[in-house]
C-alpha positions as CSV (number, residue, x, y, z in Angstrom):
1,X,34.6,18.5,3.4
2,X,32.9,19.6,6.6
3,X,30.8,22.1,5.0
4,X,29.4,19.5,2.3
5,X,28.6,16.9,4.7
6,X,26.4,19.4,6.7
7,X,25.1,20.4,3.1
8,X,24.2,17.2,2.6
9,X,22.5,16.2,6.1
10,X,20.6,19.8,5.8
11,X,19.2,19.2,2.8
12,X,18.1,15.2,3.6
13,X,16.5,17.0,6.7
14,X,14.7,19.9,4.4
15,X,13.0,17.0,2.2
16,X,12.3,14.8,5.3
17,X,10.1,18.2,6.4
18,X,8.7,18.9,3.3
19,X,7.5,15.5,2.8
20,X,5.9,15.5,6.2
21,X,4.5,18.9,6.1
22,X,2.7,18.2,2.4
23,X,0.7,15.2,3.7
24,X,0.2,16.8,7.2
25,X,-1.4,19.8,4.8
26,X,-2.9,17.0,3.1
27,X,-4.8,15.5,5.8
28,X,-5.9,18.7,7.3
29,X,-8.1,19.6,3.6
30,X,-11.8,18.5,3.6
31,X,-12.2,14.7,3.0
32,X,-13.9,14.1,-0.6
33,X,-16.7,11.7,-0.7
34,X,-18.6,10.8,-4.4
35,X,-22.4,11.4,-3.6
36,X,-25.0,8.8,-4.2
37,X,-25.8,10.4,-7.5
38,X,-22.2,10.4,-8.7
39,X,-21.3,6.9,-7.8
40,X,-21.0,4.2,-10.6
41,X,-21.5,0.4,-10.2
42,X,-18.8,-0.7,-8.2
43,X,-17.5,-4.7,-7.5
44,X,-15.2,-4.8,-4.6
45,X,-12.6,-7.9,-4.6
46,X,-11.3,-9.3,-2.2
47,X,-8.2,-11.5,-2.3
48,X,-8.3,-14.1,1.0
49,X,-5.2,-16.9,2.1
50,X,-5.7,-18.1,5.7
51,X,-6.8,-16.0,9.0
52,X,-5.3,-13.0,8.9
53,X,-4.7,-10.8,12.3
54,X,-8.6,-9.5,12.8
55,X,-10.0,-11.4,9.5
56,X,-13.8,-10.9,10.9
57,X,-13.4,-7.4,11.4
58,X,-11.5,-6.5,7.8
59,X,-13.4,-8.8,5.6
60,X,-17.1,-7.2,7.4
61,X,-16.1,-4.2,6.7
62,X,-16.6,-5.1,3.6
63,X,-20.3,-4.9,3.5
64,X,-20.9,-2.2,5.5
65,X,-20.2,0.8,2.8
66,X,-22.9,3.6,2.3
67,X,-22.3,3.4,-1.6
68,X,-25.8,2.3,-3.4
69,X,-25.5,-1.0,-5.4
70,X,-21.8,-2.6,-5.3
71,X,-21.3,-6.0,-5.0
72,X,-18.5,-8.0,-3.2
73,X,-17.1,-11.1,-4.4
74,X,-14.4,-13.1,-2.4
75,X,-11.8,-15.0,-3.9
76,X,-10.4,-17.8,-2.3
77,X,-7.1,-20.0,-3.7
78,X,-7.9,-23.4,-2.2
79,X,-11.1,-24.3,-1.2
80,X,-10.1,-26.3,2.1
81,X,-8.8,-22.7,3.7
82,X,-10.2,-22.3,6.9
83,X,-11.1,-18.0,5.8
84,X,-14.2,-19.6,4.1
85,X,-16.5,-20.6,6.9
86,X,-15.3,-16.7,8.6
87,X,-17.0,-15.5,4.9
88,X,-19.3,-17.8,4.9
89,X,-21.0,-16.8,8.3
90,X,-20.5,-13.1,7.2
91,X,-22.6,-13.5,4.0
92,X,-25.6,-15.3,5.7
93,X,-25.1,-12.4,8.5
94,X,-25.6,-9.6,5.4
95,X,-28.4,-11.0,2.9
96,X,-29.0,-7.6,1.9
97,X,-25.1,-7.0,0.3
98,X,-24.6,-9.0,-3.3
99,X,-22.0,-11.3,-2.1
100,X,-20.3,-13.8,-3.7
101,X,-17.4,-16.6,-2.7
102,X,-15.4,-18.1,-5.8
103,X,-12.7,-21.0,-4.9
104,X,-10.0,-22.1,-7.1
105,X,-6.6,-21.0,-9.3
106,X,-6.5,-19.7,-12.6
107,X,-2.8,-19.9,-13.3
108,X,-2.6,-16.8,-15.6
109,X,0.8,-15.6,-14.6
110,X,3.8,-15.8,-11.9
111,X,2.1,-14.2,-9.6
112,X,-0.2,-16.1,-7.2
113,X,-2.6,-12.8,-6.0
114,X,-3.2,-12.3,-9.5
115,X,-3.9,-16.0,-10.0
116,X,-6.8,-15.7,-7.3
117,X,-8.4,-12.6,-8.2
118,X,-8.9,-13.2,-11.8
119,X,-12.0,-15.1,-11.7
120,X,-13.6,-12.7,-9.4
121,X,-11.9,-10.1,-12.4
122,X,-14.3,-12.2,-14.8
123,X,-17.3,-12.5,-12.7
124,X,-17.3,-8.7,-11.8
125,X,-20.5,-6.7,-13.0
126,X,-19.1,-3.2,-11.7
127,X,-18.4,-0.8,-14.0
128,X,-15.5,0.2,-11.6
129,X,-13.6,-3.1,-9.9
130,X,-12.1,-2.5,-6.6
131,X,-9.3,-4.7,-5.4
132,X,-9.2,-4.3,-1.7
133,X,-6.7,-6.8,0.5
134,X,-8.2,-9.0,3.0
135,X,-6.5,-7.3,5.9
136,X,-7.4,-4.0,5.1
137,X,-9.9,-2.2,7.6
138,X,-12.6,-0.6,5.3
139,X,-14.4,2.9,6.7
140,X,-17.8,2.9,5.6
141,X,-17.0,5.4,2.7
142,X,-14.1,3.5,1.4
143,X,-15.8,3.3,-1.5
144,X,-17.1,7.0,-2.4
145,X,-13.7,8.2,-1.1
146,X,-12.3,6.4,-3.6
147,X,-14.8,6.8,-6.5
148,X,-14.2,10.8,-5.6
149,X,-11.3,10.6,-7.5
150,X,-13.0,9.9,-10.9
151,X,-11.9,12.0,-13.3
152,X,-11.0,12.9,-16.9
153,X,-7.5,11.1,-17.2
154,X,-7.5,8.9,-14.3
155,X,-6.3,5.2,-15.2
156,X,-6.6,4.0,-11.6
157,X,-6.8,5.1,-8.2
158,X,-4.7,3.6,-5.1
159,X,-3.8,4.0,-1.4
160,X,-1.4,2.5,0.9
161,X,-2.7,1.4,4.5
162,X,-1.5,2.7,7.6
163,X,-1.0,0.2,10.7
164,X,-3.5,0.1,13.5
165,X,-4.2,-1.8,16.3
166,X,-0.4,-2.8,16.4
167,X,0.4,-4.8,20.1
168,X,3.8,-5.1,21.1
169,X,7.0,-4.0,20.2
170,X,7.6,-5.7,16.3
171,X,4.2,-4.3,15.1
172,X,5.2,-0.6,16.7
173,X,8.6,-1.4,13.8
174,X,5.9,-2.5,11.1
175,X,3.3,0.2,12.0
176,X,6.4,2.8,11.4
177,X,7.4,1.3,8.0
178,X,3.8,2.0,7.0
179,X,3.1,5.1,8.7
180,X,5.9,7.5,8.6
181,X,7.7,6.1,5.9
182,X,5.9,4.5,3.5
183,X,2.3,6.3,3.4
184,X,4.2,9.3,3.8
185,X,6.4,9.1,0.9
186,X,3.5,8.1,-1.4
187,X,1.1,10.5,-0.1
188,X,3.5,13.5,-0.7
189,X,4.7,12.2,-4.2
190,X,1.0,12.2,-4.8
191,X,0.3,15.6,-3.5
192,X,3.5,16.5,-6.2
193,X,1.4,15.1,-9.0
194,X,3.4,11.8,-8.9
195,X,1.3,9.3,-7.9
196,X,2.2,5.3,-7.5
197,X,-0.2,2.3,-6.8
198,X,-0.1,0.6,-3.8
199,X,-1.7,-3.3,-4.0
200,X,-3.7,-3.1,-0.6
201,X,-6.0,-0.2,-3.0
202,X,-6.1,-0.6,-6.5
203,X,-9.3,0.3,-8.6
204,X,-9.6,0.4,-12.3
205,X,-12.1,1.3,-14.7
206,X,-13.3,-2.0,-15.9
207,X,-13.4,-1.5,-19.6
208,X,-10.2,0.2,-19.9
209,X,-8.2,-2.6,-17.9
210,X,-9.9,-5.4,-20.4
211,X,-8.5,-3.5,-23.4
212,X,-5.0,-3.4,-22.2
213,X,-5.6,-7.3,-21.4
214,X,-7.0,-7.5,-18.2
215,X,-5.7,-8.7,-15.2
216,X,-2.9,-10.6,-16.9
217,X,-1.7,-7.3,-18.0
218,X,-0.6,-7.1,-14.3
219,X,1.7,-10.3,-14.7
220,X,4.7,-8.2,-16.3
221,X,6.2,-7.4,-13.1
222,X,7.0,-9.1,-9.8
223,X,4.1,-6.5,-8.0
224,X,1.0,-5.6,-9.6
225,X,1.2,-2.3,-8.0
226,X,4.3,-1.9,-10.4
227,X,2.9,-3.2,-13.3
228,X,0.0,-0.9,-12.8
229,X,1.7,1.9,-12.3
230,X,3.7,1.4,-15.6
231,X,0.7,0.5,-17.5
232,X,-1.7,3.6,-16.5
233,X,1.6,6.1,-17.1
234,X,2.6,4.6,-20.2
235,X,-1.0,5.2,-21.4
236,X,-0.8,8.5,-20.7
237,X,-3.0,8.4,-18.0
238,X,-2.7,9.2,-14.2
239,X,-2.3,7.1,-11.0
240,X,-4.4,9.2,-8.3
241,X,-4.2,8.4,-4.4
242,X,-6.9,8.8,-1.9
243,X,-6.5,11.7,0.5
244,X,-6.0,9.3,3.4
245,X,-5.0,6.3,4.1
246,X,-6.8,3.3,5.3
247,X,-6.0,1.3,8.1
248,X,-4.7,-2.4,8.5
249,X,-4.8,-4.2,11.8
250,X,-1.8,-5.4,12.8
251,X,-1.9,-7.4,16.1
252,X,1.2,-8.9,17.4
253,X,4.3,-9.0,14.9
254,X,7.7,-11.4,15.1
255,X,11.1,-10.0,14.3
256,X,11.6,-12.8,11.3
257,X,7.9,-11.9,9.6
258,X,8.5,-8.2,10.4
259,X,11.9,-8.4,8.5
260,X,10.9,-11.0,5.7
261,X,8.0,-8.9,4.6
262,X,10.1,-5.3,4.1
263,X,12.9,-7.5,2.7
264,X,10.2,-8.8,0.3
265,X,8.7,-5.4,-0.4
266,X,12.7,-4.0,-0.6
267,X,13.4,-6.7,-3.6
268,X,10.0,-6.0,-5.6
269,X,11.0,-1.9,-5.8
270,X,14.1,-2.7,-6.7
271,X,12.5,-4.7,-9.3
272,X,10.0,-2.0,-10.5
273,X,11.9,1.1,-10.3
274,X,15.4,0.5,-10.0
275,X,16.6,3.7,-10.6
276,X,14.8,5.3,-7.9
277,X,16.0,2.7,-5.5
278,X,19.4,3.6,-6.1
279,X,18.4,6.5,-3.5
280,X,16.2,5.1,-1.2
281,X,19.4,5.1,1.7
282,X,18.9,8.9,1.3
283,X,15.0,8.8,2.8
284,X,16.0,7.8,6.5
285,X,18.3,9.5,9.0
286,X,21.0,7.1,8.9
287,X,23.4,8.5,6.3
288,X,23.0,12.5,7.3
289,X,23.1,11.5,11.2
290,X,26.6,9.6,10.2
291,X,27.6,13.1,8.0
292,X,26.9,15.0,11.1
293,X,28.6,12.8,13.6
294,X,32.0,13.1,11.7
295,X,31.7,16.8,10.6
296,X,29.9,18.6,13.5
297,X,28.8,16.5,15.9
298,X,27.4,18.9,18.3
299,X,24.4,19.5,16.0
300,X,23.2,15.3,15.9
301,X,21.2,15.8,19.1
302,X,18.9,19.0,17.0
303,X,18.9,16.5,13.9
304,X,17.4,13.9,15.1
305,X,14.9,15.8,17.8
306,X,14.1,18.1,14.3
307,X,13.7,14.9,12.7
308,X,11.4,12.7,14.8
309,X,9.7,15.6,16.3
310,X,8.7,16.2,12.6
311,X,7.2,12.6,12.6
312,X,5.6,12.6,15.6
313,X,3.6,15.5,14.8
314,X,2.9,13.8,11.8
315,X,1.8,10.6,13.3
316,X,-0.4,12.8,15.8
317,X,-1.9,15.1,13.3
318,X,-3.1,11.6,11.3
319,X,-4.1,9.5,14.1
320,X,-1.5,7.3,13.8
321,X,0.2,5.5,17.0
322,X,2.7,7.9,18.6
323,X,4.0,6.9,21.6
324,X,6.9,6.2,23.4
325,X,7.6,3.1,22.4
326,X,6.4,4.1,18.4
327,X,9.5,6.5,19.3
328,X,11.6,3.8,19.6
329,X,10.7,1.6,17.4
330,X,11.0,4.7,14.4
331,X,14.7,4.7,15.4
332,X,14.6,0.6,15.0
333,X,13.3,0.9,11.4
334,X,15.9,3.5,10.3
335,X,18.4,1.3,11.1
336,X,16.9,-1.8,9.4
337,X,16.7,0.7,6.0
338,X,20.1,0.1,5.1
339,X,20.4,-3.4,5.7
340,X,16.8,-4.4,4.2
341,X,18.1,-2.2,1.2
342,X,21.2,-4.3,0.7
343,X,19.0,-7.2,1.1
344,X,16.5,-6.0,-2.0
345,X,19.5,-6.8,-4.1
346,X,19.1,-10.6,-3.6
347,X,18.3,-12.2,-6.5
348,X,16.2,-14.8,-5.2
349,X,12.4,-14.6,-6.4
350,X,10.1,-13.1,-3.1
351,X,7.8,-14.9,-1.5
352,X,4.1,-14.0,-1.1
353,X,2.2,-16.6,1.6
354,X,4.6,-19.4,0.8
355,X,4.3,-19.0,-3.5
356,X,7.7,-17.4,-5.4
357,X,6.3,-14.5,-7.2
358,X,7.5,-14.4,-10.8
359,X,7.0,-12.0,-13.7
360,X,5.4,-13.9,-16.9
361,X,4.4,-11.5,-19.7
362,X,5.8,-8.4,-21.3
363,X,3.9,-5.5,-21.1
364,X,1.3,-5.1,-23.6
365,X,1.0,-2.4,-26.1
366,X,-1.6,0.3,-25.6
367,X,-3.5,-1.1,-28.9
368,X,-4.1,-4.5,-27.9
């Protein structure tokens, strides 16, 4: 029994480092940018509900990429939502981007992002459409990093965010869910040829999305991200991530929010992949740092500096926040895994900005 239990904390700790060291390899190759020549017409979407941590900053960002000819069209749910006099005041600031401001719900499915994007979907001219979250930072070669990834047998291309500009000790906990753990997971799965959408990113080829039915063809699972995973596989056709991630301003966090949202995020992958979050309490510490205490616990103090040294290096190698307190708070968010795991197995529908998010369609065959 002894033996095994180390076994088993060893070779938790083995994947932990190779999943670190393939997106520390990752970020250390040349960044790849589409040239001017190589870029297609591109609409950028942006979905917007309320004033988000640093809204000015994100949603500007918007129109400052170096691609040649995209538009940007912002969709807002309800047009009382105090967001649209922030766009407003942006898009008489920047006459020179194509910018547009749609208001309004089209209720094609259960799921209320979906719902808001779709006429932006409908009024986009790009040959590429680029849905990009509201709180999402934008570098000014968001765009060609992402266009980069054209290629024969693409269906889409993603990225998850990594948190920046986190204050106090709740966003160091949410800047750790979606630094070292979450962008590091789907960055190495991607490196592995393996790749998974992620909604903060998600850019499709605009003719081939309308043949599988558009956006609605997003509506057969709780997450678009799911659904567009499962949609681009089962065509036969690849899910690519961008080299890096990009970053999402995070400002000060409460406990509740902090634990609602990963609860939320928890449910919707047990939703999408179940199998695979059968062993999601094998990616964190928790379980091999238990093996080691009962079978040899002289070696828990290595673990875990082997462990979080491996993160930290990580975190400094990306740019990522890595202090003391990030320390900390890392060892916070392991412990939450389990729980917020258990949780995932509530059958209650999730919430997204006060709307249940519901599945509503099956998904569609390749053909139609």
């Amino acid at each position: 029994m002894t033996t095994a239990l180390i076994g088993f904390a060893a070779a938790l700790l083995a994947l932990h480092l190779l999943t670190t060291a393939l997106v520390i390899w990752r970020l250390s190759r040349p960044l790849p940018r589409a040239t001017v020549q190589q870029m297609p017409r591109v609409s950028l979407l942006r979905p917007v509900c309320g004033l988000d941590y640093g809204l000015e900053q994100t949603l500007a960002s918007g129109f400052a990429q170096d691609a040649p000819g995209y538009e940007v069209i912002h969709c807002v749910d309800d047009p009382t939502d105090p967001a649209i006099a922030v766009l407003q005041g942006l898009m008489e600031r920047h006459p020179e981007v194509p910018a547009r401001l749609l208001t309004g719900r089209d209720s094609i499915s259960g799921n209320p992002k979906l719902n808001n994007l779709v006429k932006g979907w409908r009024a986009a001219q790009g040959d590429w459409v680029v849905m990009a979250d509201s709180n999402l930072l934008l570098p000014p070669d968001y765009l060609r990093q992402i266009m980069a990834l054209r290629r024969p047998g693409t269906g889409m291309i993603s990225s998850p965010a990594f948190g920046c500009d986190a204050q106090g000790f709740w966003a160091w906990v949410e800047a750790g869910f979606l630094n070292g753990y979450q962008a590091r997971w789907q960055l190495a799965a991607d490196s592995l040829g393996l790749g998974f959408a992620q909604g903060k990113t998600l850019a499709f080829p605009r003719d081939w999305l309308d043949a599988q039915g558009g956006l609605a063809a997003l509506a057969c699972e709780l997450a678009e991200d799911v659904a567009s995973t499962r949609l681009v596989r089962a065509a036969g056709l690849r899910v690519r991530v961008t080299a890096r991630p990009f970053g999402q301003p995070l400002g000060r966090r409460a406990a509740a929010p902090v634990w609602q949202r990963q609860a939320r995020w928890a449910h919707l992958r047990r939703d999408g992949f179940p199998a695979l979050y059968l062993l999601e309490p094998l990616t964190g510490p928790l379980l091999p740092a238990l093996a080691l205490l009962w079978a040899a616990p002289a070696w828990l103090p290595a673990f875990l500096v082997i462990w979080y040294g491996a993160e930290w290096l990580l975190a400094r190698h990306a740019g990522w926040p890595a202090g003391g307190g990030d320390l900390v708070a890392w060892g916070l968010r392991d412990l939450m895994l389990l729980p917020l795991w258990l949780a995932g197995w509530r059958k209650r529908a999730p919430v997204w900005r006060g709307n249940a998010v519901t599945s509503s369609a099956p998904i569609p065959d390749r053909a139609s």
